[in-house]
mmJSON file of the N, C-alpha and C atoms, coordinates in Angstrom:
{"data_MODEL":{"atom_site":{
"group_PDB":["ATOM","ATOM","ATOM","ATOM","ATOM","ATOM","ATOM","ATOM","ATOM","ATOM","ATOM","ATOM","ATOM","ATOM","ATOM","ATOM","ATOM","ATOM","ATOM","ATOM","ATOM","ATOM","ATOM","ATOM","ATOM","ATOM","ATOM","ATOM","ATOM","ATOM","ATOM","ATOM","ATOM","ATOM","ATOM","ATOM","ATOM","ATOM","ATOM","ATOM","ATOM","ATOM","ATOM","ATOM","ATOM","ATOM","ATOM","ATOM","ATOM","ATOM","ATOM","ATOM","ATOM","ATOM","ATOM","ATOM","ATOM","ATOM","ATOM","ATOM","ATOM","ATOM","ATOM","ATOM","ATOM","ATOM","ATOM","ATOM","ATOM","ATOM","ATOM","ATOM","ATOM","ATOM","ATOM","ATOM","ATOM","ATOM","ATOM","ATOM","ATOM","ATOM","ATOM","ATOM","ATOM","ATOM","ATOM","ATOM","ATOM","ATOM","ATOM","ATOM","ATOM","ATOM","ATOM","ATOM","ATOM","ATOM","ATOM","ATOM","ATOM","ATOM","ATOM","ATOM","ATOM","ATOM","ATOM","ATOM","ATOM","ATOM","ATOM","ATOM","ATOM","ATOM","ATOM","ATOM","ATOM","ATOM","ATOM","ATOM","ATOM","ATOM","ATOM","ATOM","ATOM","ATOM","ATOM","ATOM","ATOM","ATOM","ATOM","ATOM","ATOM","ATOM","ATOM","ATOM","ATOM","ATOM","ATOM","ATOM","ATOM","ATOM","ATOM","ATOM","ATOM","ATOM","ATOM","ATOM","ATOM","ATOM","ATOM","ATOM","ATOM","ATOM","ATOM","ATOM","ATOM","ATOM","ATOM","ATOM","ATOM","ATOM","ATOM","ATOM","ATOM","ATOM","ATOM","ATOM","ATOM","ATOM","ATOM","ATOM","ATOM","ATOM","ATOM","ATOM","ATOM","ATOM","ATOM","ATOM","ATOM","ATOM","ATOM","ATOM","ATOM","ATOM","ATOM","ATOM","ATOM","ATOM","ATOM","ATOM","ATOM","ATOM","ATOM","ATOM","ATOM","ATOM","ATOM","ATOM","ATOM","ATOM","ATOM","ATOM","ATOM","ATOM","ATOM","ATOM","ATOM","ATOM","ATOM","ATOM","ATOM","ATOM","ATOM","ATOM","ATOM","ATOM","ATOM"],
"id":[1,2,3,4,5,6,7,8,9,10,11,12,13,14,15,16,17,18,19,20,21,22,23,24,25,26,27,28,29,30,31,32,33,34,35,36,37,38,39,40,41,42,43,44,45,46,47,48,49,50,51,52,53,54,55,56,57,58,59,60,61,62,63,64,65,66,67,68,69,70,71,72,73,74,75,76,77,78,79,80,81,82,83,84,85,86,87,88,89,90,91,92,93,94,95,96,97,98,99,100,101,102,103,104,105,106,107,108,109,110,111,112,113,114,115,116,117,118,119,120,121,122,123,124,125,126,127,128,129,130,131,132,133,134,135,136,137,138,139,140,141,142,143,144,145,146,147,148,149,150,151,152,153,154,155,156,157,158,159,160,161,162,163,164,165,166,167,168,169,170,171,172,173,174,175,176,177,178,179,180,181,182,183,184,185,186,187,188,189,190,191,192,193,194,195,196,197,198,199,200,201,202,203,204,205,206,207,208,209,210,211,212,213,214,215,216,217,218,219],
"type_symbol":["N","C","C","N","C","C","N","C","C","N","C","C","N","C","C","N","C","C","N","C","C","N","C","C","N","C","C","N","C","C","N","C","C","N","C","C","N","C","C","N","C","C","N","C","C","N","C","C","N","C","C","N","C","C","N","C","C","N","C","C","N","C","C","N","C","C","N","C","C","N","C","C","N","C","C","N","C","C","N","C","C","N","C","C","N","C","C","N","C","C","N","C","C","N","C","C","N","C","C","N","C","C","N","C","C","N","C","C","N","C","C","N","C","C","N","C","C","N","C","C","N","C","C","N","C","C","N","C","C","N","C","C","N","C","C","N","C","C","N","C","C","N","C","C","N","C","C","N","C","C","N","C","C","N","C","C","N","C","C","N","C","C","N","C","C","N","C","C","N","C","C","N","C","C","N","C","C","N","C","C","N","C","C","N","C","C","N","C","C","N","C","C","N","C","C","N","C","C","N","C","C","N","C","C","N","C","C","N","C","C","N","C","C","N","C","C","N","C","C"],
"label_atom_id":["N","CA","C","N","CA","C","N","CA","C","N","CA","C","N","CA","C","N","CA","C","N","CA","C","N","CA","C","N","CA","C","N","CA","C","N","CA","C","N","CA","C","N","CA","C","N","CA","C","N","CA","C","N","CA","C","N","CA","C","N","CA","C","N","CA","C","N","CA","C","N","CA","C","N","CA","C","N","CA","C","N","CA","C","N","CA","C","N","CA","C","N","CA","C","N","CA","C","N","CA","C","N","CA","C","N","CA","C","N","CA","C","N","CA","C","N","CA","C","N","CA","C","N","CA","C","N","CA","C","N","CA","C","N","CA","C","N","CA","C","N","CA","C","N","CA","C","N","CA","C","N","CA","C","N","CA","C","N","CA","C","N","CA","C","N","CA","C","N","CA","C","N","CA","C","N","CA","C","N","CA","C","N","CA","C","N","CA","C","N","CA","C","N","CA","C","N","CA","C","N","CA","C","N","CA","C","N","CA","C","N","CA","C","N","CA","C","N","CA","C","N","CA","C","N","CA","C","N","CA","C","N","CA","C","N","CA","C","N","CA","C","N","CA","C","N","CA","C","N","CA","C","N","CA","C"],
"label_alt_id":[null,null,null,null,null,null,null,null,null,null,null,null,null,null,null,null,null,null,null,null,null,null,null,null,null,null,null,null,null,null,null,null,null,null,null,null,null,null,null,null,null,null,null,null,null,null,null,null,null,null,null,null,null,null,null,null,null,null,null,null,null,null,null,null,null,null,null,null,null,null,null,null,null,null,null,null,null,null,null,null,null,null,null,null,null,null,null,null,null,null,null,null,null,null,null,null,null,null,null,null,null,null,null,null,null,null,null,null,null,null,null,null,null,null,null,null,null,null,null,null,null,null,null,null,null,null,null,null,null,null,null,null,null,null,null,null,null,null,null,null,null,null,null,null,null,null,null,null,null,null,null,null,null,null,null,null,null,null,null,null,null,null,null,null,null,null,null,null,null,null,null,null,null,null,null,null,null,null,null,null,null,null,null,null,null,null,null,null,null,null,null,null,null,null,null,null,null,null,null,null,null,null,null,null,null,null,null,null,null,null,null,null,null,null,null,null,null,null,null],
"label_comp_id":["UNK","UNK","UNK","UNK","UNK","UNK","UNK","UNK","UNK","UNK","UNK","UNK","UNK","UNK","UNK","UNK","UNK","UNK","UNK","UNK","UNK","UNK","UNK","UNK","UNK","UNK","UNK","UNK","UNK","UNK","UNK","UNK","UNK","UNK","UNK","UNK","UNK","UNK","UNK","UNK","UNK","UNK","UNK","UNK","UNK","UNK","UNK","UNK","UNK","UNK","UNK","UNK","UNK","UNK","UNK","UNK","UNK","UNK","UNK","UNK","UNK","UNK","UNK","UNK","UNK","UNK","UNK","UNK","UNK","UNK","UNK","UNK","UNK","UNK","UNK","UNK","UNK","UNK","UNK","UNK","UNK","UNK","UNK","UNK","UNK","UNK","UNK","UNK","UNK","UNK","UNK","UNK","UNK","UNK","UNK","UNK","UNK","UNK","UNK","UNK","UNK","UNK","UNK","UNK","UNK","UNK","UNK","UNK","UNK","UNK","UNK","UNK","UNK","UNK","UNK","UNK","UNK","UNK","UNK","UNK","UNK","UNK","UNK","UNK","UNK","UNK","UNK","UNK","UNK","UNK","UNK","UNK","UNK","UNK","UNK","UNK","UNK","UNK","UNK","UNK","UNK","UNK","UNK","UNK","UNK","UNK","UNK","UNK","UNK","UNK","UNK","UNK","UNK","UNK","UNK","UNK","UNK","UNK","UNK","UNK","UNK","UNK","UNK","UNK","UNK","UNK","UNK","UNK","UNK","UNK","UNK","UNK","UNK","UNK","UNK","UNK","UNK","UNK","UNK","UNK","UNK","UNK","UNK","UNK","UNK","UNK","UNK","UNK","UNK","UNK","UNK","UNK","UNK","UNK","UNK","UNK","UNK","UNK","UNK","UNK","UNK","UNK","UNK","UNK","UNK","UNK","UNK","UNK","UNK","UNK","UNK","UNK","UNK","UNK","UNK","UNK","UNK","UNK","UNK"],
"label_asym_id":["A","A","A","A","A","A","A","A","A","A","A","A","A","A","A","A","A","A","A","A","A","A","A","A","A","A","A","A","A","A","A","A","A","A","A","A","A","A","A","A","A","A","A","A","A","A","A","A","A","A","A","A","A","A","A","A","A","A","A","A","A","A","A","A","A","A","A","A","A","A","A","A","A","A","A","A","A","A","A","A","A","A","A","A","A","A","A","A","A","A","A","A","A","A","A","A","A","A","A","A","A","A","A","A","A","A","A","A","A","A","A","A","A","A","A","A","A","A","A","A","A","A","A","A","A","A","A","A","A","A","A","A","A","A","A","A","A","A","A","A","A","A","A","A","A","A","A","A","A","A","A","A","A","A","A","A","A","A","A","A","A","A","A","A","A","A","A","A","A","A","A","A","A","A","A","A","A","A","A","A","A","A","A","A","A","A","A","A","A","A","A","A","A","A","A","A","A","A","A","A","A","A","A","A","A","A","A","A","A","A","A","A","A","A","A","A","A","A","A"],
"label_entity_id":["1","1","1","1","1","1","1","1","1","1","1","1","1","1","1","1","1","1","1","1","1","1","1","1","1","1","1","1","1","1","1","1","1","1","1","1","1","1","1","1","1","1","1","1","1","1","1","1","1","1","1","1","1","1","1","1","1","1","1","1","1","1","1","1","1","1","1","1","1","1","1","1","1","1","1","1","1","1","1","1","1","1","1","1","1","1","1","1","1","1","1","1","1","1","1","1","1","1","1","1","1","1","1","1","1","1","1","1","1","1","1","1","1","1","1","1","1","1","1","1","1","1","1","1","1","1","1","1","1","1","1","1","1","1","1","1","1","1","1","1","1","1","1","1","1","1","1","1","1","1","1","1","1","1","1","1","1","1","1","1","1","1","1","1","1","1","1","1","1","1","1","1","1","1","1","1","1","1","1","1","1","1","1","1","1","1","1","1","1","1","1","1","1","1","1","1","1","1","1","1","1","1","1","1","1","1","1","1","1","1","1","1","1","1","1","1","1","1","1"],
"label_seq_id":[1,1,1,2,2,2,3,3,3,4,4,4,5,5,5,6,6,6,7,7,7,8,8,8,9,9,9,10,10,10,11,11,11,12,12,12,13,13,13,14,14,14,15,15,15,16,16,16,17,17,17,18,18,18,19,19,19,20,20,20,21,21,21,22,22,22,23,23,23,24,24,24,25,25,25,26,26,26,27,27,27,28,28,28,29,29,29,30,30,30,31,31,31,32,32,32,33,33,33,34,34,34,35,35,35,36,36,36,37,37,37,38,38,38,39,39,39,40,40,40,41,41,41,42,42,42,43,43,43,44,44,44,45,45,45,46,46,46,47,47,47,48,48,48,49,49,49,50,50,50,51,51,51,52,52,52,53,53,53,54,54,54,55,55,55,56,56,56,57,57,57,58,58,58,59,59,59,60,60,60,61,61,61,62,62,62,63,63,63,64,64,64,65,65,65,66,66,66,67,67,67,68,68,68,69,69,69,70,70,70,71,71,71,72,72,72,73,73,73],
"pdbx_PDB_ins_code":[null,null,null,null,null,null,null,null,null,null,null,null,null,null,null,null,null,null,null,null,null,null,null,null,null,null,null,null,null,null,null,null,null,null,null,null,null,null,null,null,null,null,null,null,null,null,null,null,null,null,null,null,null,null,null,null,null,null,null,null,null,null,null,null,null,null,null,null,null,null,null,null,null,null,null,null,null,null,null,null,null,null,null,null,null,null,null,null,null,null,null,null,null,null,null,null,null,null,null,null,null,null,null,null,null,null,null,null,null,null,null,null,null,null,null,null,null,null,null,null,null,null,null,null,null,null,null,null,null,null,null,null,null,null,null,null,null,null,null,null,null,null,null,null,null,null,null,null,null,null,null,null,null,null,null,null,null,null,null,null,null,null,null,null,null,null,null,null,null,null,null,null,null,null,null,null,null,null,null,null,null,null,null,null,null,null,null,null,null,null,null,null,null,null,null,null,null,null,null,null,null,null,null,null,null,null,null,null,null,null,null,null,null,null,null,null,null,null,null],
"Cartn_x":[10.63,9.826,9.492,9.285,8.664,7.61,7.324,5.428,4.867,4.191,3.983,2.612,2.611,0.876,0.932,-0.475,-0.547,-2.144,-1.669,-2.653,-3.454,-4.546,-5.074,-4.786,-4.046,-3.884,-2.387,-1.383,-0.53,0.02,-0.835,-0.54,-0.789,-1.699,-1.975,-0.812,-0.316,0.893,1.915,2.28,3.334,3.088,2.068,1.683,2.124,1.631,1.694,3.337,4.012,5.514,6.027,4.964,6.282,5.207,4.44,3.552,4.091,4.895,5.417,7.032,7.915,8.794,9.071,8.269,8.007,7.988,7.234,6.773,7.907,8.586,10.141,10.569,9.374,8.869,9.654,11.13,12.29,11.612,10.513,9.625,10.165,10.14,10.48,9.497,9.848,8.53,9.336,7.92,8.432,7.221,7.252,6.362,5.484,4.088,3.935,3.502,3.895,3.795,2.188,2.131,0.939,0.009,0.581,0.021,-0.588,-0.616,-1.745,-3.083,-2.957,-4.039,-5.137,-3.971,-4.695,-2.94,-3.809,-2.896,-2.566,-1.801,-1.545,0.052,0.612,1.965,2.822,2.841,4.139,3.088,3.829,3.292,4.213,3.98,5.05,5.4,7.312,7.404,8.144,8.247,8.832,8.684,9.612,10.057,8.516,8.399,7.063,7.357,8.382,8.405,7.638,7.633,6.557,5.361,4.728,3.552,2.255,2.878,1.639,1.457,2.779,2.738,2.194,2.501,2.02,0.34,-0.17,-1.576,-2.224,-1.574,-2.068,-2.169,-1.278,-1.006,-2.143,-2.392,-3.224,-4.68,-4.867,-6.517,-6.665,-5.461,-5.541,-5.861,-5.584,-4.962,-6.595,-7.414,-8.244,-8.477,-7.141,-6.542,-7.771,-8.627,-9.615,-9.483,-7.866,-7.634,-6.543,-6.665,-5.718,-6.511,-5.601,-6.192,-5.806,-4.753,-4.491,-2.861,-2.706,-1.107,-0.552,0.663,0.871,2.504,2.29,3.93,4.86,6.047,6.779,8.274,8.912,10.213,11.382],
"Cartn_y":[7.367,7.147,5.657,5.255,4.133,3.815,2.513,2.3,1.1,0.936,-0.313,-0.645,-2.015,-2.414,-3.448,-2.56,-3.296,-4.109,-5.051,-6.224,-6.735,-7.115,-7.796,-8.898,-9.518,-10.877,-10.824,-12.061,-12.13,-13.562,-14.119,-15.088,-14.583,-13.705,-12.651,-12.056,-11.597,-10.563,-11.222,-12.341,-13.471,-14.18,-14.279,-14.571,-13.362,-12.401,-10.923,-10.759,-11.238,-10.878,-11.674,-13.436,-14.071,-14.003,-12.931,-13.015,-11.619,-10.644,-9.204,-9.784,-10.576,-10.858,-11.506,-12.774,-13.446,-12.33,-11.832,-10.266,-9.079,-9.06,-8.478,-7.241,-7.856,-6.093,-6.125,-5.813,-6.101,-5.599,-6.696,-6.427,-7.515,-6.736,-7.175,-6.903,-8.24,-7.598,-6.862,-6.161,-5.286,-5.293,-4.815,-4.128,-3.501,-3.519,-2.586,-1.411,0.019,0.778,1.271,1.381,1.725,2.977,3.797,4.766,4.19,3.171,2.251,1.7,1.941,1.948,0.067,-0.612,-2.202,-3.049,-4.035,-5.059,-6.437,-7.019,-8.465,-8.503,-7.274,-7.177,-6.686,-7.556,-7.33,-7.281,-6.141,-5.305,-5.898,-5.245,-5.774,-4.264,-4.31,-2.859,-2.652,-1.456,-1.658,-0.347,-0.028,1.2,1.824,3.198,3.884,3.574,3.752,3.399,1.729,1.051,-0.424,-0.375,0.987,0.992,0.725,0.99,0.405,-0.716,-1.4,-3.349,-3.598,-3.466,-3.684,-3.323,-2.201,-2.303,-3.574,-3.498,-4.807,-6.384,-6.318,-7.495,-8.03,-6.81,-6.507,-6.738,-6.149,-6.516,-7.856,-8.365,-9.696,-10.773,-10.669,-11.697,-11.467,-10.158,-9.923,-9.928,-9.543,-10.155,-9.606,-10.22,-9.008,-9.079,-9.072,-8.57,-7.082,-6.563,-5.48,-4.364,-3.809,-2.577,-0.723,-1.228,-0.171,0.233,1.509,1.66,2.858,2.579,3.533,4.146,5.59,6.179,6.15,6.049,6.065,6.732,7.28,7.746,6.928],
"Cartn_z":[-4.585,-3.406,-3.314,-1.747,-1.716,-1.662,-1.736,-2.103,-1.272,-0.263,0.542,-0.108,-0.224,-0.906,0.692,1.11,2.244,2.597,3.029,3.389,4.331,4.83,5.883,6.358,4.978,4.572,5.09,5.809,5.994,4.435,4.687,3.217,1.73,1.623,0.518,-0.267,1.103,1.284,0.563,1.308,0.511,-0.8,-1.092,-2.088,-3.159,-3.089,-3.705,-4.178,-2.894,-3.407,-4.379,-4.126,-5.349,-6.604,-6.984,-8.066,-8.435,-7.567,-7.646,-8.628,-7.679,-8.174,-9.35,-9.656,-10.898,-11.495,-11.818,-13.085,-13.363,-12.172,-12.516,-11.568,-9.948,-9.323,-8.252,-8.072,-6.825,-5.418,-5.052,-3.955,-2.728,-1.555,-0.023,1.131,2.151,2.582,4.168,4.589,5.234,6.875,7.877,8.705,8.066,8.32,8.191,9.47,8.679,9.848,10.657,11.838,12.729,11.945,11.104,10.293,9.229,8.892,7.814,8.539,10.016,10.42,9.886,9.417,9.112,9.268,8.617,7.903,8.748,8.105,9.264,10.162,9.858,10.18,9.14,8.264,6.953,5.694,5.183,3.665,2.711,1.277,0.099,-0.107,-0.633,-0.358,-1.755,-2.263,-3.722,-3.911,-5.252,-5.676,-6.539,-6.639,-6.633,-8.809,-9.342,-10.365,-11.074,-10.059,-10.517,-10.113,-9.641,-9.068,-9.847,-11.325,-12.535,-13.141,-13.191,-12.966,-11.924,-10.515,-9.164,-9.226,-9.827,-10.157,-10.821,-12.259,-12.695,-11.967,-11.536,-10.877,-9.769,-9.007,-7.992,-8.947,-9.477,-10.793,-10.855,-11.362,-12.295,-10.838,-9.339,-8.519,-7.964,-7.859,-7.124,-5.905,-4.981,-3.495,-2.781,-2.006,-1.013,0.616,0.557,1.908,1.54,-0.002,-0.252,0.122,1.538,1.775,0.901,0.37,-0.857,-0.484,-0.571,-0.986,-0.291,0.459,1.454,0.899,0.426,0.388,1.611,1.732,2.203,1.855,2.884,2.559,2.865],
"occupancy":[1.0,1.0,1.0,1.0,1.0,1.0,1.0,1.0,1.0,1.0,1.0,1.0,1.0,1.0,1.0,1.0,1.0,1.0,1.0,1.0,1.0,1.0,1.0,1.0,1.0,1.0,1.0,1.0,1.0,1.0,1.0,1.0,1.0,1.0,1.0,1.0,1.0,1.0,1.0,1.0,1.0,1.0,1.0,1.0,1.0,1.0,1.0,1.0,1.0,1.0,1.0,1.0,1.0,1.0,1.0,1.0,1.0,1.0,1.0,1.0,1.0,1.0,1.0,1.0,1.0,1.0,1.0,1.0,1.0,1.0,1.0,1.0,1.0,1.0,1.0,1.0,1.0,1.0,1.0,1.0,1.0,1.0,1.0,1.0,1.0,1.0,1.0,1.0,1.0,1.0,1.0,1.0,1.0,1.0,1.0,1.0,1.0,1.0,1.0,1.0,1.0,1.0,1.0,1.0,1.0,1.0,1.0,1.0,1.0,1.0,1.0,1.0,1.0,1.0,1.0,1.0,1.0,1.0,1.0,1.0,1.0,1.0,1.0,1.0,1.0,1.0,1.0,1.0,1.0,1.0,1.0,1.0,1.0,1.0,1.0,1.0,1.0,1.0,1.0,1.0,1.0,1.0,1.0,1.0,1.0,1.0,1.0,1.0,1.0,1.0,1.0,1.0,1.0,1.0,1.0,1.0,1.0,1.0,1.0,1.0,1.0,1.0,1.0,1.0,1.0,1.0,1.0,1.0,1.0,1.0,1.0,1.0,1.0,1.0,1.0,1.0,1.0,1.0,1.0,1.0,1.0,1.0,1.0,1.0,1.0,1.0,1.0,1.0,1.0,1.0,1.0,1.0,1.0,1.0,1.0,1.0,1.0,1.0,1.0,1.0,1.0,1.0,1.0,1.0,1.0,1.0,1.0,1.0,1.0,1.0,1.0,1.0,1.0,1.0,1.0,1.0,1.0,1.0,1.0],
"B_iso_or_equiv":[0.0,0.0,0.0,0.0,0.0,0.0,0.0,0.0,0.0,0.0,0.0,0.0,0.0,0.0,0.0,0.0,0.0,0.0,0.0,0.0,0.0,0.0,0.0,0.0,0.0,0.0,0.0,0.0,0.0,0.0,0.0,0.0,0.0,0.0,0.0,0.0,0.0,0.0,0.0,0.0,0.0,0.0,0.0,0.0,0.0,0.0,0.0,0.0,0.0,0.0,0.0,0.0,0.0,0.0,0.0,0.0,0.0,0.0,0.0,0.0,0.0,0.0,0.0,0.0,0.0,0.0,0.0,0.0,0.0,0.0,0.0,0.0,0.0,0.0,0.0,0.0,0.0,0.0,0.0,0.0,0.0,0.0,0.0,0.0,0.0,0.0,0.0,0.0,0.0,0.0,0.0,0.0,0.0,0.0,0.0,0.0,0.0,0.0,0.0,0.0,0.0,0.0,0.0,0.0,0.0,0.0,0.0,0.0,0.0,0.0,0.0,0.0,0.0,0.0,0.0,0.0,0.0,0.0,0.0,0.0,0.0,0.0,0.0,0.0,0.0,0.0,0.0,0.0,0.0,0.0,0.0,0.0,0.0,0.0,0.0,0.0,0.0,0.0,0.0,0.0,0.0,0.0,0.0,0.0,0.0,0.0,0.0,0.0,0.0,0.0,0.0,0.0,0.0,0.0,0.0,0.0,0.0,0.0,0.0,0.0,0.0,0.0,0.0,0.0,0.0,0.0,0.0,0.0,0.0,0.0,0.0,0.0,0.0,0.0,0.0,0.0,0.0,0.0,0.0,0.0,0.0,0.0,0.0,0.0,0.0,0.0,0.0,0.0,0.0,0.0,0.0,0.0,0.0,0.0,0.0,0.0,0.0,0.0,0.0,0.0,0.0,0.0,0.0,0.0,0.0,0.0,0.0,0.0,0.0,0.0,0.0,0.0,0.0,0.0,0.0,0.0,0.0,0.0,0.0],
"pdbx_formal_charge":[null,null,null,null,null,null,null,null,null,null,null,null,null,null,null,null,null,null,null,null,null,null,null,null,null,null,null,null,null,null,null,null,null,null,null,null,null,null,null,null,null,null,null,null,null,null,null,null,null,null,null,null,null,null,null,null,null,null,null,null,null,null,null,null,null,null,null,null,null,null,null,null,null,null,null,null,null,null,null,null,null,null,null,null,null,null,null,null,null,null,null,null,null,null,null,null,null,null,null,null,null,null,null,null,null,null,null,null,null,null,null,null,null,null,null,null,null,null,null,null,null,null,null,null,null,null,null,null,null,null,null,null,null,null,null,null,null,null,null,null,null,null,null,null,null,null,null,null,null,null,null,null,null,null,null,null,null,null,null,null,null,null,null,null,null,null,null,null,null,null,null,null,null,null,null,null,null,null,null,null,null,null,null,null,null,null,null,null,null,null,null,null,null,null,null,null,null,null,null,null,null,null,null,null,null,null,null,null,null,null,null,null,null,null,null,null,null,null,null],
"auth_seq_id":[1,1,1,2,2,2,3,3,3,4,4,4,5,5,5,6,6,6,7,7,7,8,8,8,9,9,9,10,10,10,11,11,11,12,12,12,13,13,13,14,14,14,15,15,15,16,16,16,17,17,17,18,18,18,19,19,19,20,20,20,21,21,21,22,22,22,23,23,23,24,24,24,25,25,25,26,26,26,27,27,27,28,28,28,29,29,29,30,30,30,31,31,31,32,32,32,33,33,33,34,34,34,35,35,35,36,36,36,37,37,37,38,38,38,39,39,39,40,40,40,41,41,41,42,42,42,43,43,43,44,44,44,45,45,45,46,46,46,47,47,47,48,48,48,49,49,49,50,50,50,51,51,51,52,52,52,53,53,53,54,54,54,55,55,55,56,56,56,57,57,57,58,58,58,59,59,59,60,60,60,61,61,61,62,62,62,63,63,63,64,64,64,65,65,65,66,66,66,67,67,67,68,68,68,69,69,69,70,70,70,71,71,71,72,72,72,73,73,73],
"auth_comp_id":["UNK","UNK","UNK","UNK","UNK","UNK","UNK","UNK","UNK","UNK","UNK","UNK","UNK","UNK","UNK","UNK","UNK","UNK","UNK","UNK","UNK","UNK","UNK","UNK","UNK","UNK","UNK","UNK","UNK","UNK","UNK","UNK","UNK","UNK","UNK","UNK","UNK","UNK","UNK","UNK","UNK","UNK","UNK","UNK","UNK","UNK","UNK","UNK","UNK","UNK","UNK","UNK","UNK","UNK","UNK","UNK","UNK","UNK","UNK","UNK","UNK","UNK","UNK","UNK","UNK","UNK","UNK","UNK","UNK","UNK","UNK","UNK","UNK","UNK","UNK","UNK","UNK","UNK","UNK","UNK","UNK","UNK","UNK","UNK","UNK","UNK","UNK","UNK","UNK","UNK","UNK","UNK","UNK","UNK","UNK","UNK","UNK","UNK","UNK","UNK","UNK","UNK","UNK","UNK","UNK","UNK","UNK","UNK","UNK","UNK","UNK","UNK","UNK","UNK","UNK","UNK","UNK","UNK","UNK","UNK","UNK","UNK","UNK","UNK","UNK","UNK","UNK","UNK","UNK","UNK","UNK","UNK","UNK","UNK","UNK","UNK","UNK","UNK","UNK","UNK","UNK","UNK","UNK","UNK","UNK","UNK","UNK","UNK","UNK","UNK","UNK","UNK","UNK","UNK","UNK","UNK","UNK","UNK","UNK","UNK","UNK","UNK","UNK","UNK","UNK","UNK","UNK","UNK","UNK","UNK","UNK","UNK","UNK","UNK","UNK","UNK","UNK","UNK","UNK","UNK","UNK","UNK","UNK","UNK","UNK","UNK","UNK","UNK","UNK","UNK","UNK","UNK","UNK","UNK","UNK","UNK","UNK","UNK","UNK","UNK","UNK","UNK","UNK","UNK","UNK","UNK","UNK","UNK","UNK","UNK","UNK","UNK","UNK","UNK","UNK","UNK","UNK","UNK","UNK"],
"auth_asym_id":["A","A","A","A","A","A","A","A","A","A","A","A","A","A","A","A","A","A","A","A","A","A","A","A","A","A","A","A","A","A","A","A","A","A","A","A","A","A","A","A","A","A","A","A","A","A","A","A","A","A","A","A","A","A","A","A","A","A","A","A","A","A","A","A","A","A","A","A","A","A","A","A","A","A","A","A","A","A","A","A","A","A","A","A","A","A","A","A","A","A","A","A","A","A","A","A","A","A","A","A","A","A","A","A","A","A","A","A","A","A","A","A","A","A","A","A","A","A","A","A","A","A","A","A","A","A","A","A","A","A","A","A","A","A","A","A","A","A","A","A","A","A","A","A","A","A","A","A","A","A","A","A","A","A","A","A","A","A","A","A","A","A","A","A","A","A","A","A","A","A","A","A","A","A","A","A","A","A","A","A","A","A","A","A","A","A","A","A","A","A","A","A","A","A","A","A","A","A","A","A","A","A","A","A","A","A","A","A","A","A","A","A","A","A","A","A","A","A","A"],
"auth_atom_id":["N","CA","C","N","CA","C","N","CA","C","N","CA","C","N","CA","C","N","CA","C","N","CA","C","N","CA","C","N","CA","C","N","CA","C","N","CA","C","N","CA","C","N","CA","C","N","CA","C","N","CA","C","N","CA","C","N","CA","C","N","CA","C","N","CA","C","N","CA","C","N","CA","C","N","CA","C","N","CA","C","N","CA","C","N","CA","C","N","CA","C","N","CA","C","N","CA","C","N","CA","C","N","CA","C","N","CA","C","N","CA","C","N","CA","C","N","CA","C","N","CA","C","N","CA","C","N","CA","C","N","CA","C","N","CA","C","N","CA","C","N","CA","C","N","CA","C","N","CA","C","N","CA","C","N","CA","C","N","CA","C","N","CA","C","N","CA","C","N","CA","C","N","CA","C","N","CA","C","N","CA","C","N","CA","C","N","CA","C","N","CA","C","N","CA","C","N","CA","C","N","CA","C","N","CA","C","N","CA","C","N","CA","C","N","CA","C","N","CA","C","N","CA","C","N","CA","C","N","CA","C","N","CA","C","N","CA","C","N","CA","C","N","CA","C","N","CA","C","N","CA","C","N","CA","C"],
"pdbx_PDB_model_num":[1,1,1,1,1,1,1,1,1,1,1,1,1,1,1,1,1,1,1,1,1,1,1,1,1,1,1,1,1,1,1,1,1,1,1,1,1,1,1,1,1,1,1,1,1,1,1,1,1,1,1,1,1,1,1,1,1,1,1,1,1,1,1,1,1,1,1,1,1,1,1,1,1,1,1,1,1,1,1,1,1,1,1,1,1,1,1,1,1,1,1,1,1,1,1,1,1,1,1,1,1,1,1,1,1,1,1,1,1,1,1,1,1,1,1,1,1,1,1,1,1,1,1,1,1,1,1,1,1,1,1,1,1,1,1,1,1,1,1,1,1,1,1,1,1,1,1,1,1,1,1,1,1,1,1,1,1,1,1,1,1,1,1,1,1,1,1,1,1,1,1,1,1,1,1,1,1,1,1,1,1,1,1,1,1,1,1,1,1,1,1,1,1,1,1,1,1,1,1,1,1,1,1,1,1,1,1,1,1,1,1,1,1,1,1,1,1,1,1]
}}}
């Protein structure tokens, strides 16, 4: 499954990916969709298997425009 970590933040967001990728998390960014009900446009999108690095990462950065994490098919 897929996993969108989605943002308020449009620079957050970008930020997120090259602090996702550095760490080893094959993250792209994406739309995000009208069913997240937020965000600035584009989410970080990545396989549901890095979703517990992608936690940490998210702790350690303290992003506070992260509105949390949306499944996808």
């Amino acid at each position: 499954m897929t996993v969108l970590a989605v943002f308020r933040s449009r620079a957050q967001t970008l930020d997120f990916l090259g602090v996702a990728k550095a760490a080893g998390i094959p993250a792209q960014a994406v739309s995000t969709p009208k069913e997240a009900g937020v965000g600035c446009g584009i989410s970080a999108k990545f396989d549901e298997r890095f979703l517990g690095r992608a936690k940490l990462l998210l702790a350690k950065k303290n992003y506070s425009s992260f509105s949390g994490f949306l499944n996808v098919r």
